[in-house]
N, C-alpha and C positions, 0 to 999 in steps of 0.2 A: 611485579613492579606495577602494573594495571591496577591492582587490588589497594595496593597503596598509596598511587595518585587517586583514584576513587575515594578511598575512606577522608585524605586530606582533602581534597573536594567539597564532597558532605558536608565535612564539619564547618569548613571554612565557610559555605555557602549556608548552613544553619545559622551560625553566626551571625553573619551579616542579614539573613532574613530576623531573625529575633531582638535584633537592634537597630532597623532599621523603623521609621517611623512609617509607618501604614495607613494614620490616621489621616496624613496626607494623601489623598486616592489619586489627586493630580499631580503629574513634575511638569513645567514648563519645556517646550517640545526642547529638544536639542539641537540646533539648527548647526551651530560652526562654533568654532573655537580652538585652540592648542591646549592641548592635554598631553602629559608626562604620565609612563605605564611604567610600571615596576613588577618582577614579580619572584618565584622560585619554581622549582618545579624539580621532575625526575627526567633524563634523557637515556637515548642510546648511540653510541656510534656505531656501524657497521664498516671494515674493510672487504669490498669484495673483492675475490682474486689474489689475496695477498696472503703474505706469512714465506715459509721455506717451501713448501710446495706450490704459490701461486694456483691453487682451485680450491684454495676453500674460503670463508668467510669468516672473519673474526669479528665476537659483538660485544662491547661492553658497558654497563649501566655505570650515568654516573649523576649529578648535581647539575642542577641548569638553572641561572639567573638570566632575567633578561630587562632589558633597560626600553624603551623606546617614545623618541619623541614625534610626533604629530599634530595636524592643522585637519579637522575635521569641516568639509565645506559644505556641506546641507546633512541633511538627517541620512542621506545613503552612501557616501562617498567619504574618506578620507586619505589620505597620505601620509607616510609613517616613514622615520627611520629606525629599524630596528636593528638592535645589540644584544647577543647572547654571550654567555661562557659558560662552555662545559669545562668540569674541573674531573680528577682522580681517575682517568683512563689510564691505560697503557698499550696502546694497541702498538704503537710505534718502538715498545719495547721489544715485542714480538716481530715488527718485520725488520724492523734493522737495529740491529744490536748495538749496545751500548745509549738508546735512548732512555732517559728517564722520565716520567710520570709526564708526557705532554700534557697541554691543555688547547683546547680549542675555539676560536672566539668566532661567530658570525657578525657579518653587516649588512644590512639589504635596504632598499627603500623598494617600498610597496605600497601597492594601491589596496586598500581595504573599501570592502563594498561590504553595507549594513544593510540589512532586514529588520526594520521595527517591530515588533508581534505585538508590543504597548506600551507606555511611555516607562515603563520599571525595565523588559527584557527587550534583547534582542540577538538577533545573528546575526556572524558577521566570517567574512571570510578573506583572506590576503595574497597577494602573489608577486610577485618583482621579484629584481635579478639581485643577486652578493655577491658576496666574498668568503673562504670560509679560511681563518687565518691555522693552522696548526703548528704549536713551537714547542722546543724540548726548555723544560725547566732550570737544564743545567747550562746548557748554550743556547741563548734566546736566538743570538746571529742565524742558528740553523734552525730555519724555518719556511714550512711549504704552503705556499696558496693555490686557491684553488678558487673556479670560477665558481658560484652552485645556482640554483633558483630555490625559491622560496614559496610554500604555499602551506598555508594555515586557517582553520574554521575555527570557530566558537561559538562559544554563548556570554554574555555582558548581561549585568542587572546591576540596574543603577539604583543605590542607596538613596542616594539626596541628589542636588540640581547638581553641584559638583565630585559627586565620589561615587564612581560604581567596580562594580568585582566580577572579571573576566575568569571562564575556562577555555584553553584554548589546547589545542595540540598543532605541531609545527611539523613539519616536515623537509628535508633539506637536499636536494640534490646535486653533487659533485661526482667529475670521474675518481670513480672506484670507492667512494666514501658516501654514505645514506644515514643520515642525521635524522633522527624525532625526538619530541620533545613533548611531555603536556605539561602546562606551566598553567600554573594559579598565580592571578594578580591584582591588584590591585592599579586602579586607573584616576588620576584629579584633572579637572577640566580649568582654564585658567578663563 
């Protein structure tokens, strides 16, 4: 799963290096603004403690989009609400029967704190509290929340004044559920 967020990575991150204009050496610093992230990615969910014998852990990869909006206030600090969905698990098939194909959606708002390295790249890393919603697809009514926290690094390389392309990997903590994610995305500044 590593080998193929990587390859998707690469490529995507080639891309955008080979069409991005160069000839421009300078961008205009980035001081503040709201900007809207989009992205896809590969995730895992993990149950720990769960199944018919409560000691083991069940893991499984699936599909992860993620939405989030934000107000970016100087070049190191922004605020974000983020939005995931992981899709095609079935963990909750496994611990309690009769579940079908749930899906699970986060919410979090979080503080993002950025590293400039130059005005094209930069890091950047997240953390605040969520939500993590999980529902059975057959009966939406039955559905379990869960409190989690949030904490995510990257890398960003900005294309042009408003368009840059994030790698980021997420990480998600709830009782008894361990959520990750690396998600490529795409980011527009307004």
């Amino acid at each position: 799963m590593r080998i193929i967020t990587l390859i998707i990575s690469l490529v995507f991150s080639g891309t955008v290096l080979a069409f991005s204009n160069f000839n421009q050496t300078t961008l205009p610093p980035l001081t503040q603004g709201t900007y809207l992230t989009g992205g896809f990615g590969v995730g895992t969910i993990s149950c720990i403690n769960c199944g018919k014998t409560k000691h083991n852990t069940i893991t499984h990869t699936l599909s992860a989009h993620t939405l989030d909006l934000g107000y970016q206030f100087n070049p190191y600090v922004a605020l974000e609400l983020d939005s995931s969905i992981l899709q095609d698990f079935d963990v909750f098939s496994i611990i309690t029967p009769g579940w079908d194909t749930p899906k699970s959606t986060e919410g979090n708002v979080v503080i993002k704190g950025i590293l400039p390295l130059s005005n094209r790249f930069s890091l950047f890393g997240k953390i605040g509290p969520g939500f993590i919603w999980l529902s059975n697809r057959k009966d939406e009514d039955a559905a379990y929340t869960h409190e989690s926290t949030h904490v995510a690094a990257g890398i960003a390389f900005r294309a042009t004044k408003h368009v840059s392309a994030e790698l980021s990997y997420s990480h998600y903590f709830a009782p008894n559920l361990v959520i990750d994610d690396g998600i490529l995305s795409a980011s527009i500044l307004f």
